[in-house]
Structures are given as structure tokens and as C-alpha cells.
N, C-alpha and C positions, 0 to 999 in steps of 0.2 A: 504494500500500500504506500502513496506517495502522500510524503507529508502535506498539512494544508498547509496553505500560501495563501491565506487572507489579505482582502482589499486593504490599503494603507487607513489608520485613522487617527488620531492624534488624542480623542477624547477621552481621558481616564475614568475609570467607575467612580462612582461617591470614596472618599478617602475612610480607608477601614474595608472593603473589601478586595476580599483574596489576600489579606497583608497578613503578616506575622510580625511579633514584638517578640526578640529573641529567641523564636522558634516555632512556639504554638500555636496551630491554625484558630483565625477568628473569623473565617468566612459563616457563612450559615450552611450552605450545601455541595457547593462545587470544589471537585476534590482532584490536587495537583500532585501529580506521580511523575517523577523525571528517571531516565534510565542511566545510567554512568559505565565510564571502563574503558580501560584503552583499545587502541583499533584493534582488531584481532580477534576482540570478546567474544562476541556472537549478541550484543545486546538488541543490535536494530534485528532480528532475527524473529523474533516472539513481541516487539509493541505492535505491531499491527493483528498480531492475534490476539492480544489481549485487547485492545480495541474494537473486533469482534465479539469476546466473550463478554464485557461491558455493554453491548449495545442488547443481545441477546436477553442479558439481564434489564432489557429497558431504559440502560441510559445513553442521553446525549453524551457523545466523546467527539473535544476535538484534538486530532494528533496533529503534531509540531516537531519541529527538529531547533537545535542552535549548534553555530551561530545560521540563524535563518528563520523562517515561520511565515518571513513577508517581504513584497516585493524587493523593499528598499534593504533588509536584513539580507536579500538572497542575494543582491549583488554585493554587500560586504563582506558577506562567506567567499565569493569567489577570490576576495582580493585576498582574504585572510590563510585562506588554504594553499593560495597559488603564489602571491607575490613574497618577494624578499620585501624583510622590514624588520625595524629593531622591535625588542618585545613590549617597550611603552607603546609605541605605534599599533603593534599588535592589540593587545587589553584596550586601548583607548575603543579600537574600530567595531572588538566583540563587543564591548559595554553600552554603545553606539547601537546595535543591531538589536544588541537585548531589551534596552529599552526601547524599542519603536515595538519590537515583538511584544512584551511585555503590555504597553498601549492599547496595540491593536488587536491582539490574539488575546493572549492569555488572562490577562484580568478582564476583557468581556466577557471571557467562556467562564470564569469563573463564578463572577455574577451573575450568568445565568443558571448557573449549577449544574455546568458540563462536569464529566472526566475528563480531563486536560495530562493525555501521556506525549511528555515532551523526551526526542531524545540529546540527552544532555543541555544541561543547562549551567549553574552557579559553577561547582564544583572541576566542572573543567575546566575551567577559566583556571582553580589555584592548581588542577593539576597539570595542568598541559603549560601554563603562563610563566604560574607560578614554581613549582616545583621542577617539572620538566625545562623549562627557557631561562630558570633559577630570578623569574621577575621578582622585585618586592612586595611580599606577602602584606605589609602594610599598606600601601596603596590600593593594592585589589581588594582587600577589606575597606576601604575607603570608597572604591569605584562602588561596589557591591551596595553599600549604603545609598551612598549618592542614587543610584540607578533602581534600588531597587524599594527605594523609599515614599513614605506617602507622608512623613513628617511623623512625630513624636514620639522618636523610635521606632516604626514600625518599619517593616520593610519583606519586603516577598521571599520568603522560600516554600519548595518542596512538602507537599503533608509525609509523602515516602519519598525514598531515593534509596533505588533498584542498584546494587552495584556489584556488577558482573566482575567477578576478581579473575585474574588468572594471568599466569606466568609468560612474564615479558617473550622469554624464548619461544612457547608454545604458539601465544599470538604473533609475532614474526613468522612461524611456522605458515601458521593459516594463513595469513596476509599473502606470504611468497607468493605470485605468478598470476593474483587472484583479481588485480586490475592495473591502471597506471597508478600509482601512486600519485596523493597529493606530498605536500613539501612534509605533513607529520608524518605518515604512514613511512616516509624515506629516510625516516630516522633511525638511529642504531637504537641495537637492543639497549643501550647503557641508559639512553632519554627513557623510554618504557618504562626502564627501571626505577629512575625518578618519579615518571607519571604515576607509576600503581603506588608508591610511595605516598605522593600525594593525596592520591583515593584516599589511603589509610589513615593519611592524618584527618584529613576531612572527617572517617568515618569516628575517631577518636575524639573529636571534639565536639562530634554531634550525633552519639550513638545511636538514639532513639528516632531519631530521623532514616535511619539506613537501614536496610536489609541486604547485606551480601552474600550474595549467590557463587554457588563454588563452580564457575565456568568451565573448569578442565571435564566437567563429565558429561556424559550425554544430551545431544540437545532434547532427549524426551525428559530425563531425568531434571535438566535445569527449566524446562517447563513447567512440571509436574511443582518444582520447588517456589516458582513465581508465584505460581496459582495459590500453593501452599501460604505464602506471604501475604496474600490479599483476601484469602478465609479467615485467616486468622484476625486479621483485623475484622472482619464483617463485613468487608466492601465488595465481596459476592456473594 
């Protein structure tokens, strides 16, 4: 399934929906699942089936990707994946994309009380940005705010965040032969190794937010485990 690509629109929900104040959803119904993990994972593999099984169970779902979601987003993923630049320039252009996305997609769908399964969002920013390109972790906590803010502290994340673990070698494995590569995917196993690093701190500082799935096994079996993360909460 291809992600949606919503018409551009600049107007934000009432302030207080979809937001979070250091972490805890205060929306009333619409519920934000983002996927995480480095190239290789298998996470884009199973969100369009879980956006099947969602809809089955009745509800509105809009699927999204970052950096991207919308028109003006999709042409800054091109530059961001393809062009050389330093890594401020970089974080400046995703933080850029994510808030138009953010605008136009996901805080209306949240206020309308979609499922909103986004693949990758916050999180790879510190780990691809940050940990991987070794950018300032302070800053991106800073853009993060900035962008992802509605004032009085509050600011948008994730209700879950899906995080597809698995071994930098293994994914380089799968990667191998499997299309052109953009400028990440042509990175050596040593960056990966940073990246999933990164995953880990994220998941360490925000436990309750995360569910990691052990990607080295079976794609029926890391299915079966997904499903298993979204019963247990109740949200099927």
C-alpha cells in the first residue's frame, strides 16, 4: 500500500489535540502508532497490513511515511535521501517536512479519531541524525519541541512506537542487491550500528512508549508478535 500524500494545508486542530505533555496521550480518540528501525528491518512490510486489520475492525486509518506524508514533505525527502549536505542542513529540512506533515496529515486525522500508522517519525531523526551522523542531541531535542509543539509544554508524540530491532549485519544482508540504494541504505554496517544504538537509547528513555519486536525471526512470527502488541493494549 502507498502511503497517503495529502493535499497541503497549513491549519492546525484546536491546541491540545493529538499533543502530548511529556509523553501521555491527551487526545480523546485518535490513536498514533509510528513504526521505527533501520533499513533492512522488515518494518514497512506489515503497516499496510495492519492498516487492513484496523479498518476491518471499523476504523478510519490514515497511513503516512517520514520524512514525507505531503506534497511539499515529499519533495524534501527527495533532497534529504539523495542530496549531499551537512547534518544541521539535514535535521533542519526533516523538521521542515515534519511539521507541514504534522499540519496537514496527522493532527487532522487525529482529530478526527483516525488510526494514524506513520512509518517513522521522531525517533529517527535522533537515530539516523543524531546518533548515526553523530548531530547534537541537544538541538534535535530542541527542533523536536519547536516542531512538534502546541505551547505549554505540550508537544506530539507517538501513543506506540513499533521498533523493529535487528542486527546491523543481518539488515545489510537483506538490503544487499535488493534496490539502488538511497545515500542511508549506502552506508556501512559501522553507521547501522550507531542507528540501532540510537533506537535503544530512545527506547531507554521512553520505555512505555515502545514495543520492540525481535526482527531477526520470521516474518509470520514478527507479525503474529505486532498483533500481539496491539491486543494487549485493547486496540483490537
Amino acid at each position: 500500500m502507498t502511503p497517503t500524500v495529502a493535499p497541503s494545508r497549513t491549519t492546525l486542530p484546536p491546541e491540545g489535540a493529538g499533543l502530548a505533555k511529556g509523553g501521555p496521550s491527551l487526545r480523546p480518540s485518535g490513536l498514533f502508532i509510528s513504526f521505527e528501525g533501520i533499513d533492512g528491518a522488515g518494518k514497512s512490510t506489515h503497516i499496510s497490513g495492519l492498516a487492513e486489520v484496523f479498518k476491518a475492525a471499523g476504523r478510519a486509518v490514515t497511513l503516512t511515511r517520514e520524512p514525507g506524508g505531503t506534497p511539499l514533505a515529499e519533495k524534501l525527502r527527495s533532497m534529504v535521501l539523495n542530496d549531499a549536505m551537512d547534518p544541521l542542513t539535514e535535521s533542519l529540512l526533516i523538521f521542515a517536512a515534519r511539521r507541514d506533515h504534522l499540519s496537514s496529515v496527522i493532527l487532522p486525522a487525529l482529530a478526527r479519531g483516525d488510526v494514524v500508522l506513520c512509518d517513522r517519525f521522531t525517533d529517527a531523526t535522533f537515530a539516523y541524525q543524531g546518533a548515526g551522523r553523530g548531530f547534537d542531541l541537544a538541538t534535535l531535542r530542541t527542533l523536536e519541541q519547536w516542531v512538534q509543539s502546541a505551547g505549554a509544554d505540550k508537544w506530539l508524540q507517538p501513543d506506540l512506537t513499533v521498533w523493529f530491532d535487528l542486527n546491523p549485519a543481518e539488515a545489510a544482508r537483506r538490503l544487499s542487491g535488493a534496490r539502488v540504494p538511497d545515500k542511508f541504505e549506502a552506508q556501512p554496517v559501522e553507521f547501522f550500528s550507531r542507528v540501532a544504538q540510537g533506537y535503544a537509547d530512545r527506547q531507554q528513555a521512553e520505555p512505555s512508549r515502545f514495543a520492540r519486536i525481535d526482527a531477526a525471526q520470521s516474518r509470520e512470527s514478527v507479525w503474529q508478535d505486532v498483533l500481539s502488541v496491539l491486543k494487549t493494549k485493547n486496540w483490537l
